[in-house]
C-alpha positions as CSV (number, residue, x, y, z in Angstrom):
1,X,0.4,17.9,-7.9
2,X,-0.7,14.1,-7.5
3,X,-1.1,12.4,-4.6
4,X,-1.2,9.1,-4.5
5,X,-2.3,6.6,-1.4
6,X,1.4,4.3,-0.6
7,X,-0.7,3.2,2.7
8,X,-2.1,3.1,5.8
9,X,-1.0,2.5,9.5
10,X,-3.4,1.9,12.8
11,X,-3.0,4.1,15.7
12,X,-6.0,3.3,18.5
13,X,-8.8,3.9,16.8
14,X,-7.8,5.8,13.5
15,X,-6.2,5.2,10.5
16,X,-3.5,6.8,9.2
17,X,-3.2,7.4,5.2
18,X,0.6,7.7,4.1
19,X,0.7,9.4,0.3
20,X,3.5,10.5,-2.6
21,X,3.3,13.4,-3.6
22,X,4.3,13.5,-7.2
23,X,4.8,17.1,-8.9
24,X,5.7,16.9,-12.5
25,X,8.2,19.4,-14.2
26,X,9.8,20.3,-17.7
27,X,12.9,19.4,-15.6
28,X,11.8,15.8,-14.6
29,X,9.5,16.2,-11.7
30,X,10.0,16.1,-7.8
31,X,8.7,13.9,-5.2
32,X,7.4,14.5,-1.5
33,X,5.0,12.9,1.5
34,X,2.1,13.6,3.0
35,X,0.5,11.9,6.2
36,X,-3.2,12.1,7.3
37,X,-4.9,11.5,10.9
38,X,-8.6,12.3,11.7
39,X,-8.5,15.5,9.5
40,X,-5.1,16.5,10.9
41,X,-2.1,16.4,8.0
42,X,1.4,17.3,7.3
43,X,3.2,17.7,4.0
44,X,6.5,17.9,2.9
45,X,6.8,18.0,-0.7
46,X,9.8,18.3,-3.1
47,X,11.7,16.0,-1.2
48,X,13.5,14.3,-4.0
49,X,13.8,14.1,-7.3
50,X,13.4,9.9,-6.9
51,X,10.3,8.3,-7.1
52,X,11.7,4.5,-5.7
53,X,13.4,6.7,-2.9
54,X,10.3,8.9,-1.8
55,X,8.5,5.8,-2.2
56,X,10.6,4.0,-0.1
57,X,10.5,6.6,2.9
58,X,6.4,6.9,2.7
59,X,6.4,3.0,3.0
60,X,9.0,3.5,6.2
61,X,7.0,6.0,7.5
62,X,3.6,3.5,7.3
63,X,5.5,0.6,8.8
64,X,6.4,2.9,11.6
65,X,3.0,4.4,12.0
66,X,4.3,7.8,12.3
67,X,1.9,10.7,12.7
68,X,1.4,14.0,11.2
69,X,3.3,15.6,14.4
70,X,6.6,13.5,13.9
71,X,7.1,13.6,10.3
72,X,9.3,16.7,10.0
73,X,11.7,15.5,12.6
74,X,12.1,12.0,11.2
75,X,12.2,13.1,7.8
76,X,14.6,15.2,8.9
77,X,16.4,12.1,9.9
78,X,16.1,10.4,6.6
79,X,17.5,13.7,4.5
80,X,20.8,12.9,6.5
81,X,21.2,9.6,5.7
C-alpha cells in the first residue's frame, strides 16, 4: 500500500498530515485516507475505487482540518452522498 501526503491542516499547535492511500490490484486498485496528529492516526482504506474522488475527499478533509477522532463519522457522511 502507498501512501501519499495530499496535505496538511493547523490545529493549535500541531499539524495535521492528510494522505491517499493507494492499494494496487490485478482488478484496478482501490483508494482510501489516512489522517495523522501528534502520533495519533486513523485509517480508512478501500474507500473507492477513484483516485480524483478519494483525492477530492482527503483535500475536503484538510480544508476542514478534521482530526483523527472525526474522520469515521464524516467519512461516513461523504459515503452517502
Amino acid at each position: 500500500m502507498r501512501k501519499l501526503l495530499v496535505g496538511e491542516a493547523r490545529c493549535r499547535a500541531s499539524c495535521v498530515r492528510y494522505y491517499l492511500l493507494e492499494e494496487a490490484s490485478e482488478s484496478g486498485g482501490s483508494y482510501g485516507v489516512q489522517v495523522e496528529l501528534d502520533g495519533e492516526e486513523a485509517a480508512l482504506p478501500d474507500l473507492s475505487p477513484s483516485r480524483r474522488r478519494v483525492q477530492e475527499l482527503a483535500a475536503a478533509l484538510a480544508r476542514g482540518g478534521v482530526t483523527p477522532v472525526a474522520l469515521r463519522d464524516v467519512v461516513d457522511d461523504w459515503l452517502l452522498e
